[in-house]
VOPAGU-2260 file (C-alpha; in pm, 1 decimal, decimal comma):
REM VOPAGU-2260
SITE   aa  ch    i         X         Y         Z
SITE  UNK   A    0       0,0       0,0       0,0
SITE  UNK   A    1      91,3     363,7     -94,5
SITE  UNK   A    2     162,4     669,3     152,9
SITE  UNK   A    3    -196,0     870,8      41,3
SITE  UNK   A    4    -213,9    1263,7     105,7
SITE  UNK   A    5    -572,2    1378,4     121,6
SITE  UNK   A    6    -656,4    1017,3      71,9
SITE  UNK   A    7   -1031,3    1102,9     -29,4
SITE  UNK   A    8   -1205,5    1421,5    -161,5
SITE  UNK   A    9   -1294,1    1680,1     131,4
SITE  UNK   A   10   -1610,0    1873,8     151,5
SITE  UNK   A   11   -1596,7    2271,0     144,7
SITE  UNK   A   12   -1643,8    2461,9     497,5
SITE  UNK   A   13   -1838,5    2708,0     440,0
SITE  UNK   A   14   -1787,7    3049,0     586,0
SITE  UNK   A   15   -2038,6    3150,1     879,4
SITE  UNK   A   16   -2156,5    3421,9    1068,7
SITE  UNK   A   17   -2132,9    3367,3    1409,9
SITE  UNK   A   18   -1825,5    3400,5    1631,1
SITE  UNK   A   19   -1596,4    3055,8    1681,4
SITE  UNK   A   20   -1428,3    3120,4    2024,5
SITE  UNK   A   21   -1171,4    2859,5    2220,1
SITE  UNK   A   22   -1277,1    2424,0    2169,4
SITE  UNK   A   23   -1234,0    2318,1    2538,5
SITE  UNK   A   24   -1180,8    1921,1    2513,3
SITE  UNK   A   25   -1176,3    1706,1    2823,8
SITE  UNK   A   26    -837,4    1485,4    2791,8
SITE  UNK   A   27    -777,2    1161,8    3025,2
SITE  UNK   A   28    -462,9    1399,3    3142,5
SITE  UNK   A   29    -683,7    1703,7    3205,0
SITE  UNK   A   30    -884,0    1978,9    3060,6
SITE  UNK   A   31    -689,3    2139,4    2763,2
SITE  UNK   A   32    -815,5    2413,0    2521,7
SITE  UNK   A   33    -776,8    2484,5    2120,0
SITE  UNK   A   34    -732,1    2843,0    2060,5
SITE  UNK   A   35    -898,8    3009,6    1753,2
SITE  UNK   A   36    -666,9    3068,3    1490,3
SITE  UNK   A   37    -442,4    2843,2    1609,4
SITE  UNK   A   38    -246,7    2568,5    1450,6
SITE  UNK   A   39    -291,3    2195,8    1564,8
SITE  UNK   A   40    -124,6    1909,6    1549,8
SITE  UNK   A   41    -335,8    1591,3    1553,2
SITE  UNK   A   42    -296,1    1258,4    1519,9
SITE  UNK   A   43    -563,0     980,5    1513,1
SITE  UNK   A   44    -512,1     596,7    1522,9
SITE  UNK   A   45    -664,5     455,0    1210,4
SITE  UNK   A   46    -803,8     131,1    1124,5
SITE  UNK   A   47    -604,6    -243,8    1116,4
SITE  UNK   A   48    -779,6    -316,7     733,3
SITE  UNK   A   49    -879,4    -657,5     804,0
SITE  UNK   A   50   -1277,6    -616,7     833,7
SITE  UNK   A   51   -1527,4    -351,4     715,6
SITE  UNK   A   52   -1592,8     -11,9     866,4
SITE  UNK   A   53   -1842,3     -76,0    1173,3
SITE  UNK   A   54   -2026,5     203,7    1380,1
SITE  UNK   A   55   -1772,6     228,8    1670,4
SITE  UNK   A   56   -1523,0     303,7    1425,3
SITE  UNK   A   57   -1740,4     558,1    1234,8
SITE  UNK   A   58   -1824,0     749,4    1548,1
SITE  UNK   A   59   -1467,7     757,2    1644,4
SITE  UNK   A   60   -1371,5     903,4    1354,0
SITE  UNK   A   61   -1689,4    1141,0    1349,5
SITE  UNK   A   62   -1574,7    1306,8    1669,4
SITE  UNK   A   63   -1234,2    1373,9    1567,3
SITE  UNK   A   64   -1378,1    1544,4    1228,2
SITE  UNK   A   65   -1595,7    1785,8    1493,1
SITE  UNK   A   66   -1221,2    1879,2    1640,9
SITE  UNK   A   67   -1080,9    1944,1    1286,7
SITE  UNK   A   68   -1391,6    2105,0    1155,2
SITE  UNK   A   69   -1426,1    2377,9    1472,1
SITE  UNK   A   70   -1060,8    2466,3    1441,1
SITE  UNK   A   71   -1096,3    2545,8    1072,5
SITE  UNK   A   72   -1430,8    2685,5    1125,7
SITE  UNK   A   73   -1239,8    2979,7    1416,5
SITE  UNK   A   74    -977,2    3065,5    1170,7
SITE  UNK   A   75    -727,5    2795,1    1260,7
SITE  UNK   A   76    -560,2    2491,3    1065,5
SITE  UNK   A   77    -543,7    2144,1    1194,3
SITE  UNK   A   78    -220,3    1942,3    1079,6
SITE  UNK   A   79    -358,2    1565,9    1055,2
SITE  UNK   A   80    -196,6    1227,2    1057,8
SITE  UNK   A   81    -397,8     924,6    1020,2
SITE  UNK   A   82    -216,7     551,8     979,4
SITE  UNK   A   83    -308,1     189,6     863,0
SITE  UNK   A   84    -190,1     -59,5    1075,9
SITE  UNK   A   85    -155,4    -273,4     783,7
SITE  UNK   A   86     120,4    -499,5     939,1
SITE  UNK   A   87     -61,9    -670,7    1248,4
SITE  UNK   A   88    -189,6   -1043,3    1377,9
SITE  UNK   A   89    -549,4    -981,8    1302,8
SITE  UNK   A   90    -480,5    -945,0     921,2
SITE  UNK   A   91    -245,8   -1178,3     870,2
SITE  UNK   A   92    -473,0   -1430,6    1057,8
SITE  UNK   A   93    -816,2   -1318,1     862,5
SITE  UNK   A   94    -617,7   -1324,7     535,1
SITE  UNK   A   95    -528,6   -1663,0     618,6
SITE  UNK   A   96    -891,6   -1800,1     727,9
SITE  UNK   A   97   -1005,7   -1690,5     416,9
SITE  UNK   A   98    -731,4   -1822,1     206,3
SITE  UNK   A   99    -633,1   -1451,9      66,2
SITE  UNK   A  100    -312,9   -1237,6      35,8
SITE  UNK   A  101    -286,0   -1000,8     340,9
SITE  UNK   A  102    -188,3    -716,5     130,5
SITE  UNK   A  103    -479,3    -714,4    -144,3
SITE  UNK   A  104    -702,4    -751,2     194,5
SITE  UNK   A  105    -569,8    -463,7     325,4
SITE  UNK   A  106    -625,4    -288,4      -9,4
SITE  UNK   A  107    -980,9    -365,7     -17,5
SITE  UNK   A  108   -1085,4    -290,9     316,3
SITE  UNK   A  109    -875,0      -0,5     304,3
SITE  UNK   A  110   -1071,6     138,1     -28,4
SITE  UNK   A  111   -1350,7      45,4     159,6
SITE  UNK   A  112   -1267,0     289,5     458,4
SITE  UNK   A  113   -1224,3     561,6     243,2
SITE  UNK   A  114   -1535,2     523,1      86,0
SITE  UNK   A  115   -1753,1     506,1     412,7
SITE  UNK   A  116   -1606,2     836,8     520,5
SITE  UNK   A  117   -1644,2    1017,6     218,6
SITE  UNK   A  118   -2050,8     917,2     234,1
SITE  UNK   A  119   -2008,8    1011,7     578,5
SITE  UNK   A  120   -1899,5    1377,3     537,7
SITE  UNK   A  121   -1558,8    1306,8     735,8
SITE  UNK   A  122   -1250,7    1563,9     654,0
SITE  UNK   A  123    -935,5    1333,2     544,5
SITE  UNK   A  124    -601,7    1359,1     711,6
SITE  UNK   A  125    -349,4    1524,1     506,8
SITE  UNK   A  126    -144,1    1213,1     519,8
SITE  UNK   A  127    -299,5     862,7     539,9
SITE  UNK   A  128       2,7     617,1     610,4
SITE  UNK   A  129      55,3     283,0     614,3
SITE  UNK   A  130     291,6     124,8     880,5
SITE  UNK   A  131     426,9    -123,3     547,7
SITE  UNK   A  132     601,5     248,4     409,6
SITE  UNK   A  133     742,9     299,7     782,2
SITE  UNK   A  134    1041,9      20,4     813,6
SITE  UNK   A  135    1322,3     288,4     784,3
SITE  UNK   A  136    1134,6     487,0    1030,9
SITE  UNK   A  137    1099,7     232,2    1260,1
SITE  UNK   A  138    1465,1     109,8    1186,4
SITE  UNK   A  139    1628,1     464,9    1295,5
SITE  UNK   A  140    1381,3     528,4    1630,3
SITE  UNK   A  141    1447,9     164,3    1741,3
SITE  UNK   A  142    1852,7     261,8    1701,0
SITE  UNK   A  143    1842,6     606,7    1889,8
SITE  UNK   A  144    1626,9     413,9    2146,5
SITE  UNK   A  145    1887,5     136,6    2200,7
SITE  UNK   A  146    2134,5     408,0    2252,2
SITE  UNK   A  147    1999,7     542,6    2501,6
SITE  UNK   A  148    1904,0     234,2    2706,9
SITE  UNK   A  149    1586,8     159,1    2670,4
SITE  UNK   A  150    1591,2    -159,6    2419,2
SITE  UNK   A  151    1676,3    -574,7    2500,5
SITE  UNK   A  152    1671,8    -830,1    2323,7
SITE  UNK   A  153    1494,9   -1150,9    2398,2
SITE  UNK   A  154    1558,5   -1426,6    2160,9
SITE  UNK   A  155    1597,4   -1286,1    1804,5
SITE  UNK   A  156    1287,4   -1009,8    1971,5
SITE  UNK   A  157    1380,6    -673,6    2079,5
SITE  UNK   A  158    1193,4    -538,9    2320,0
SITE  UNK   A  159    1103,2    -169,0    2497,0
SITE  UNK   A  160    1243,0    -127,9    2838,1
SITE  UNK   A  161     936,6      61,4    2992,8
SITE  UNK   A  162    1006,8      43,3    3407,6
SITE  UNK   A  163    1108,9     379,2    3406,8
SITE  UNK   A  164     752,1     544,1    3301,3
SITE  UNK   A  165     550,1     278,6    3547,8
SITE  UNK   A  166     463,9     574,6    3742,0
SITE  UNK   A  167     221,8     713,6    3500,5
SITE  UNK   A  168      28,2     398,2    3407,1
SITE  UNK   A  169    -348,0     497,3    3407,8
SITE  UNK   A  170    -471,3     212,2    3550,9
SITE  UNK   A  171    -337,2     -22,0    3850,6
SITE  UNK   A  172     -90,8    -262,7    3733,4
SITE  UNK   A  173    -270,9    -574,1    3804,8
SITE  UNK   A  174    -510,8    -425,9    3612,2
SITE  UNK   A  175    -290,8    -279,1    3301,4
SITE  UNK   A  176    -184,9    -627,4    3315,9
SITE  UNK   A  177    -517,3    -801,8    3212,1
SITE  UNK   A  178    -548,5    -523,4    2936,5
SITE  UNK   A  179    -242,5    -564,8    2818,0
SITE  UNK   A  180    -262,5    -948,0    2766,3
SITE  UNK   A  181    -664,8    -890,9    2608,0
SITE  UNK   A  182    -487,9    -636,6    2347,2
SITE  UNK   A  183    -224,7    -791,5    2196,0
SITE  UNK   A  184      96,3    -791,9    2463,1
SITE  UNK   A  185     282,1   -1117,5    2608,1
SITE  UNK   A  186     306,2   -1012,8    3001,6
SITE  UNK   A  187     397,6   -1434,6    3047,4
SITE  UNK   A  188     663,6   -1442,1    2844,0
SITE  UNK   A  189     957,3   -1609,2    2993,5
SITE  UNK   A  190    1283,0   -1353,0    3034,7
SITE  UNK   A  191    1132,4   -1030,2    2998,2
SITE  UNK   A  192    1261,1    -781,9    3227,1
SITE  UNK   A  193     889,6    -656,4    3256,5
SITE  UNK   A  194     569,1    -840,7    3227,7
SITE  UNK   A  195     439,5    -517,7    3061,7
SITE  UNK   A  196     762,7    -438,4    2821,4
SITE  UNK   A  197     615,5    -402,9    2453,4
SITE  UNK   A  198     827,8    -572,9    2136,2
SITE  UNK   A  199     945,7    -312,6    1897,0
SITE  UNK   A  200    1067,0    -603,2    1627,1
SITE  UNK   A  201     969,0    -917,4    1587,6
SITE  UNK   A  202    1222,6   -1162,1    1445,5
SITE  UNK   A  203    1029,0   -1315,5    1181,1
SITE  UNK   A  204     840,6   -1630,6    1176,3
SITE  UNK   A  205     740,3   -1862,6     989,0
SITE  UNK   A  206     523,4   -1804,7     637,4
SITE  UNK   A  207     508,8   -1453,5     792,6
SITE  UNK   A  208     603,2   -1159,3     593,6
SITE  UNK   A  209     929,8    -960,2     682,2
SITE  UNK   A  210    1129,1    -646,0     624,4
SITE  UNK   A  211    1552,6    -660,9     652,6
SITE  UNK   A  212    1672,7    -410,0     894,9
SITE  UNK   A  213    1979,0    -383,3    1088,6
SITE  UNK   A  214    1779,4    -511,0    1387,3
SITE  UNK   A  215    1726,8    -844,4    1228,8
SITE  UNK   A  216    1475,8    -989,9     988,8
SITE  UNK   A  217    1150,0    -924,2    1083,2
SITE  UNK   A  218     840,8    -666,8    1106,7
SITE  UNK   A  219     747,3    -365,4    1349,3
SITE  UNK   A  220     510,5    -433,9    1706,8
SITE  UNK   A  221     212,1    -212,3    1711,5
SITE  UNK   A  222     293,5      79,3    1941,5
SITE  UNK   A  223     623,0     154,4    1735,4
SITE  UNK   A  224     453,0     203,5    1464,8
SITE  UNK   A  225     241,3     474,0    1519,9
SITE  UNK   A  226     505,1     638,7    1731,3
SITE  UNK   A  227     708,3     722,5    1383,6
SITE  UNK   A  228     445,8     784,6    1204,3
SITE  UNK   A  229     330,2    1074,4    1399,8
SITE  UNK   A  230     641,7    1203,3    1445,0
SITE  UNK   A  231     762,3    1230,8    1094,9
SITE  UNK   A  232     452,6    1351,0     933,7
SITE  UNK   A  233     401,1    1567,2    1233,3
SITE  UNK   A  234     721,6    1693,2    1226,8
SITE  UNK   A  235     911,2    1607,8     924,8
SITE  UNK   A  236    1209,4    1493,0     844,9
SITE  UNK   A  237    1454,5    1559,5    1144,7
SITE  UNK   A  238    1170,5    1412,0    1369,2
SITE  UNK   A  239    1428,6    1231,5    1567,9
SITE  UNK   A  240    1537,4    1596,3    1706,8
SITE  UNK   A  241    1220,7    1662,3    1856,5
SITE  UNK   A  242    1084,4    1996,8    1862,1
SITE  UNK   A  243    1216,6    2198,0    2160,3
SITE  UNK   A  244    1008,5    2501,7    2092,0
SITE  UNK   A  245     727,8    2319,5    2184,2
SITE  UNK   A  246     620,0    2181,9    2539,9
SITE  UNK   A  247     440,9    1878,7    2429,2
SITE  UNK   A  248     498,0    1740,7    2025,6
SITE  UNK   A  249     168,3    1776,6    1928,0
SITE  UNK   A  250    -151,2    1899,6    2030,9
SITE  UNK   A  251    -406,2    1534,2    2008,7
SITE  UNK   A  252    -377,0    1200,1    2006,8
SITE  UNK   A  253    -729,3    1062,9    1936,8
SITE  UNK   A  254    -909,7     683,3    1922,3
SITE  UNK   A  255   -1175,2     480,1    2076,5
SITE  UNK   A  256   -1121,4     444,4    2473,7
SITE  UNK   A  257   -1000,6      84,0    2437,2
SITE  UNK   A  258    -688,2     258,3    2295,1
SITE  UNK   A  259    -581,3     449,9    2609,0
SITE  UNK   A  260    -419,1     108,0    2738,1
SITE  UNK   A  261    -156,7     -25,8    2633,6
SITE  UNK   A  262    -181,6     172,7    2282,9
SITE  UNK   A  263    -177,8     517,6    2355,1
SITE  UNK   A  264       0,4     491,9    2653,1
SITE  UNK   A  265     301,2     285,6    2524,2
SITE  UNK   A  266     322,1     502,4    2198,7
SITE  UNK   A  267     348,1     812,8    2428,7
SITE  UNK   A  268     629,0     683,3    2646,7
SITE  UNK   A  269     836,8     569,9    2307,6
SITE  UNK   A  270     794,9     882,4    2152,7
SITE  UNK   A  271     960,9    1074,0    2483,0
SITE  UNK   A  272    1205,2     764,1    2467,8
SITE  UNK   A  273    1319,8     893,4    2127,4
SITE  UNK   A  274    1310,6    1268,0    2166,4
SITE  UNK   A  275    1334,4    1328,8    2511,2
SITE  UNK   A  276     979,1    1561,7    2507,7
SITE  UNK   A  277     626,8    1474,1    2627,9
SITE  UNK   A  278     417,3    1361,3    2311,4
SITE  UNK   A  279     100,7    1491,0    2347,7
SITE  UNK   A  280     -58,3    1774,5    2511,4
SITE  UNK   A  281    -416,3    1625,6    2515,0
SITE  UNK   A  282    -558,0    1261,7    2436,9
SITE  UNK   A  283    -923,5    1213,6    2361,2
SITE  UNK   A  284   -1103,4     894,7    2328,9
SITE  UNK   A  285   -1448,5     788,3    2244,0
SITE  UNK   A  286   -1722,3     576,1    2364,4
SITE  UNK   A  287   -1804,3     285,7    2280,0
SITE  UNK   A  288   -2137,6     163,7    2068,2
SITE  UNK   A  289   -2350,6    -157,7    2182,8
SITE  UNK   A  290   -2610,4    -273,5    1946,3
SITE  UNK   A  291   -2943,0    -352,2    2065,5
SITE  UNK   A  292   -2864,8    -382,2    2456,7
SITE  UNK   A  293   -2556,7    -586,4    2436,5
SITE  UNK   A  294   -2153,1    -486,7    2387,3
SITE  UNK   A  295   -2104,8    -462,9    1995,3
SITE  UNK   A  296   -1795,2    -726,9    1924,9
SITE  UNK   A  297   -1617,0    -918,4    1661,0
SITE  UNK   A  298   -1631,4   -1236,1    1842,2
SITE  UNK   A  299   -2019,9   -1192,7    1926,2
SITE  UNK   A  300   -2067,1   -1103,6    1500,6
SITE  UNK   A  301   -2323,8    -805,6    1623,8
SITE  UNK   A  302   -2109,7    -552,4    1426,3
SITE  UNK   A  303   -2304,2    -327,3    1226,9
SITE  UNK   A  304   -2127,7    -191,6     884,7
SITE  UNK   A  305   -2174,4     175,8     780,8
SITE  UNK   A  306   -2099,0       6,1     408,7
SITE  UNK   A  307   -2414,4    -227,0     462,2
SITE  UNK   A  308   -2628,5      19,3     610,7
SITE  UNK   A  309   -2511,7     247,8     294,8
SITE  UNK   A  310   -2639,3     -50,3      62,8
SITE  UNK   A  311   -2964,8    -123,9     208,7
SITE  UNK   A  312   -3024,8     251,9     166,0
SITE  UNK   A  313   -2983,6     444,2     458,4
SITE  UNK   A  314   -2885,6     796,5     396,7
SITE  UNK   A  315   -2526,6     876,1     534,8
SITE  UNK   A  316   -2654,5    1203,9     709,2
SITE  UNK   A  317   -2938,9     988,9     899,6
SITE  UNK   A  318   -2629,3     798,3    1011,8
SITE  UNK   A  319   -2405,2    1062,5    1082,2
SITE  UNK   A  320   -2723,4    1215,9    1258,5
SITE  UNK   A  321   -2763,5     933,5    1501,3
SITE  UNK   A  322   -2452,4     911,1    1593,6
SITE  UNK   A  323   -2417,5    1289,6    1690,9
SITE  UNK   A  324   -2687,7    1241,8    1927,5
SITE  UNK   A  325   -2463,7    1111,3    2185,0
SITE  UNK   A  326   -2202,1    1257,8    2378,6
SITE  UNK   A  327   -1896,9    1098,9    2191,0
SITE  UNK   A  328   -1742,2    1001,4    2514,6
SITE  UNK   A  329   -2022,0     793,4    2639,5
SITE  UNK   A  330   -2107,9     442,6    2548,5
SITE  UNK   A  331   -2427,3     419,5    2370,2
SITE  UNK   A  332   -2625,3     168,3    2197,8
SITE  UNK   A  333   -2743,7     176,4    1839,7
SITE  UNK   A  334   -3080,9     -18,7    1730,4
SITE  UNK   A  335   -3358,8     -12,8    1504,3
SITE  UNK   A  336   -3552,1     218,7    1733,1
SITE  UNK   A  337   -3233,1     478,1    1708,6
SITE  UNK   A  338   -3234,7     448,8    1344,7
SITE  UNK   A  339   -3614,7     532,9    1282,0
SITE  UNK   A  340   -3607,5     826,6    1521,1
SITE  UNK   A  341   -3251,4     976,5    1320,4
SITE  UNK   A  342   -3482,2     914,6    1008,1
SITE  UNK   A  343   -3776,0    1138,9    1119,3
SITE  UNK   A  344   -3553,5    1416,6    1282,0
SITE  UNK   A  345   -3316,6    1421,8     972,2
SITE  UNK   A  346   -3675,7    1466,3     798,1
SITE  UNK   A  347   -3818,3    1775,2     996,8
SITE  UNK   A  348   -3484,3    1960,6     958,8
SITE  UNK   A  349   -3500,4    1915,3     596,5
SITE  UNK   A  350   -3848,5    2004,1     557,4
SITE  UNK   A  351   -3764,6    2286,3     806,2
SITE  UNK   A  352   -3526,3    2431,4     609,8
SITE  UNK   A  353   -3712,4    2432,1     268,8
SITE  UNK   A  354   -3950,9    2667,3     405,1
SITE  UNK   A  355   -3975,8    3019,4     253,3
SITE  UNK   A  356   -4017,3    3182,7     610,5
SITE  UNK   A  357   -3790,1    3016,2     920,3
SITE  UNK   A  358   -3744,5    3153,7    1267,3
SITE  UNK   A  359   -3474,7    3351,4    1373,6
SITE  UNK   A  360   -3154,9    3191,1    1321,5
SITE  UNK   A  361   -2854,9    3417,4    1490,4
SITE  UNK   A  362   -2927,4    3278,2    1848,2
SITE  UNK   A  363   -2996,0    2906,2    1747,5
SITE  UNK   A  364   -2635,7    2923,7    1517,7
SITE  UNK   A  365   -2414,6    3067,0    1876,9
SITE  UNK   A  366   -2601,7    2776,2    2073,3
SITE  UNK   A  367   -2477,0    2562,2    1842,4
SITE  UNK   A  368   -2097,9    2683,6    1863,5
SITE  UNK   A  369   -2143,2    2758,7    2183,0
SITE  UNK   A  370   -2260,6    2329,4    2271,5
SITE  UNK   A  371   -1945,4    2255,6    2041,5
SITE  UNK   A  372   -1680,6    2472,6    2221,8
SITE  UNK   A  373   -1774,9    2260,6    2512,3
SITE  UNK   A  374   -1590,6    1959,1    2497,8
SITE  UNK   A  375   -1799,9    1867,6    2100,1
SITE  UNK   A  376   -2159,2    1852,3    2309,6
SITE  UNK   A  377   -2332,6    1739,4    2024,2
SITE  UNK   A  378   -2661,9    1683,6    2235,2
SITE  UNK   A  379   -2679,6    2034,1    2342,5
SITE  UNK   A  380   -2612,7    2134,8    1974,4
SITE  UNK   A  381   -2883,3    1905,3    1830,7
SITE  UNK   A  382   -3128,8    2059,9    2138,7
SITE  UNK   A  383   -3069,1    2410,3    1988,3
SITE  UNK   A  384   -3128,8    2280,3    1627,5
SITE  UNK   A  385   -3461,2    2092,6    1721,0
SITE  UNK   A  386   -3583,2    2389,7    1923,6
SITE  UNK   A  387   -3530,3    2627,9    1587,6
SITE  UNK   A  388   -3769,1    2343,4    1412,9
SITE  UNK   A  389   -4004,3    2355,4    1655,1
SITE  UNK   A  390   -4018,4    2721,5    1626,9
SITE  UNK   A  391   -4032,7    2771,9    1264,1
SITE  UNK   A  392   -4267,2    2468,1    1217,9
SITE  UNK   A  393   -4531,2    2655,8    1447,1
SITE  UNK   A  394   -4483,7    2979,5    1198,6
SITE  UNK   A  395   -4161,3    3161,4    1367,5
SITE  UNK   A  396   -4077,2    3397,5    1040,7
SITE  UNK   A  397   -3712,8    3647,6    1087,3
SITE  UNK   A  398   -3430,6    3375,0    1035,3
SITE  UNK   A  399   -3204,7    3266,4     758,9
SITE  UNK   A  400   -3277,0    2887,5     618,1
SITE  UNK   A  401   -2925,9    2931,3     458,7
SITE  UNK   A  402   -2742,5    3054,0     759,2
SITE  UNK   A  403   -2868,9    2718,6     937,4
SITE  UNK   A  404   -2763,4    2470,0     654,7
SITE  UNK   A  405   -2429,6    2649,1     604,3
SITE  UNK   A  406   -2347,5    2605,8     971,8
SITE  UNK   A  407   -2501,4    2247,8     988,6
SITE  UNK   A  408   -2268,5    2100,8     691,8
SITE  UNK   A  409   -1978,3    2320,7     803,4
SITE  UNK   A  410   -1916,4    2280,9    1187,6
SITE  UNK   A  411   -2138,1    1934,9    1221,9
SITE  UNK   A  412   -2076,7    1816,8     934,8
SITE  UNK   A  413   -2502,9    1757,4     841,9
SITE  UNK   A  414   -2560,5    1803,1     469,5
SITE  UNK   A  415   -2938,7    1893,3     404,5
């Protein structure tokens, strides 16, 4: 797979009226703030291409298109890095269930991606990377890091010496220790120094595919990768250097909450391992998205696909729509019942806005910002937008139809 810059076509922001002040974000380190007009840096985990895109990660996604879109919207620019982990256990093992080459798998679901988020409105990162394009990358940051002391190596494995950033684990040990083992680390393996020590490289095994390097033969682990990957597209070319001007790298790192542990956590602490600076100044993470009463899972095979929902007709917005009403941090369930309501609100604010005559807009349009500045609270934004409705479908005359449906496909993304 190919390195893509603005991997799929973005919609226009439109300009609007009202004033865009500070986005105030609530970050598992703390309350941190987006200035308008400012440059951010942002990076967001993307998908592993081995299955289509389902409604967890569409909402994920969703919220950190609010961030971009309300930073462009007060003047500002948002700098974004997106990756594929298209190097990882679960597609190498679905690819070989179902008898297929791991890399044409990861091209299909990959065009498949793209194509769900342009239906769904979703801004595209300026650079779309694939940890396959990263092996020199990972090759020089695994060097620097064994220089300064934090890499072993356990049979033909090397692995990331992470003792001295225990302190900051975000959950109790015992506990980052179940997590750890449920997302992909080895805390039993015999002769690590650590039970919770990540593997940069892998040596390779068997019928497994392999990059040379001068750490061995082999292929990346999973924190490593996105550790480069933010860093160089963040930061460019002498990303080894850090950025000393800066308190923290960049400004977000963004994914679904099962990501704060041991993902985000152990890419943080390698990135400081290789530049010597704090990563990021703020990490957001999402909800997650049952179906129906129960927890929405793989291994259960209750995952619903925005790319089915797309093909039995469903209109993106009613989709996009449903998922705003949530607060993106909370988990939430999705069902049929959902789904028919989204349909009949997406409904009145289309016939709303056809009318000739509308109520007055300028208040409903700073609610709106307003709800978004604080921390993306999309229910308090929908509130202000189903109030206006209410208004102009009982005869409220004064307000712009166009002012509404500018700020509705601009800030929330909602194209009516």
């Amino acid at each position: 797979m190919e390195i893509l810059e603005n991997p799929w076509p973005n919609p226009t922001l439109a300009t609007i009226k009202v004033e865009v002040g500070a986005l105030h974000l609530e970050s598992t380190s703390g309350t941190f703030s987006m200035e308008p007009g400012s440059t951010q840096r942002m990076y967001v985990c993307g998908i592993t291409p081995y299955d289509a895109t389902h409604l967890g990660h569409a909402a994920t996604y969703l919220t950190f298109d609010l961030i971009n879109r309300y930073v462009q919207l007060s003047g500002g620019r948002v700098d974004f890095v997106e990756n594929i982990t298209d190097i990882d256990e679960p597609l190498l093992e679905r690819a070989l269930r179902d008898g297929t080459d791991w890399q044409s798998l990861a091209q299909t679901e990959t065009e498949l991606f793209a194509a769900d988020m342009t239906a769904l409105r979703i801004l595209a990162p300026q650079w779309f990377v694939p940890a396959t394009q990263t092996m020199d990358l990972v090759e020089s940051a695994i060097t620097v890091m064994h220089e300064r002391g934090y890499v072993y190596s356990l049979e033909g494995d090397l692995y990331f010496r992470v003792s001295p950033f225990l302190s900051r684990l975000p959950y109790p040990l015992p506990e980052c220790l179940a997590i750890f083992a449920e997302r992909g680390g080895d805390p039993e393996r015999n002769g690590k120094e650590h039970p919770l020590d990540p593997v940069l490289w892998i040596a390779n095994r068997k019928d497994e595919p392999g990059w040379v390097s001068t750490h061995g033969f082999g292929r990346p682990g999973w924190h490593i990768e996105c550790a480069v990957i933010s860093l160089r597209y963040l930061l460019g070319e002498s990303f080894l250097n850090g950025d000393p001007e800066r308190a923290s790298l960049i400004d977000l790192q963004g994914g679904g909450r099962d990501l704060i542990f041991p993902h985000h956590f152990m890419s943080a602490v390698q990135v400081e391992a290789i530049t010597g600076q704090p990563f990021s100044r703020g990490y957001v993470h999402t909800g997650f998205i049952g179906l129906e009463g129960e927890k929405m899972s793989k291994s259960k095979g209750n995952l619903v696909f925005v790319s089915k929902l797309l093909q039995s007709g469903v209109d993106p917005m009613v989709i996009r729509l449903a998922l705003l009403s949530d607060h993106y941090s909370k988990d939430r369930m999705w069902s049929s019942a959902r789904l028919a309501q989204a349909t009949e609100e997406a409904a009145r604010i289309r016939a709303a806005l056809s009318r000739n005559e509308v109520a007055p807009t300028s208040e409903t349009a700073a609610a709106i910002v307003k709800a978004l500045s604080e921390n993306l609270n999309t229910p308090n934004a929908l509130d202000a937008i189903f109030e206006w409705v209410a208004v102009t479908e009982s005869g409220g005359v004064g307000g712009s139809a166009g002012e509404i449906a500018r700020l509705l496909d601009s800030a929330l993304g909602l194209a009516f």
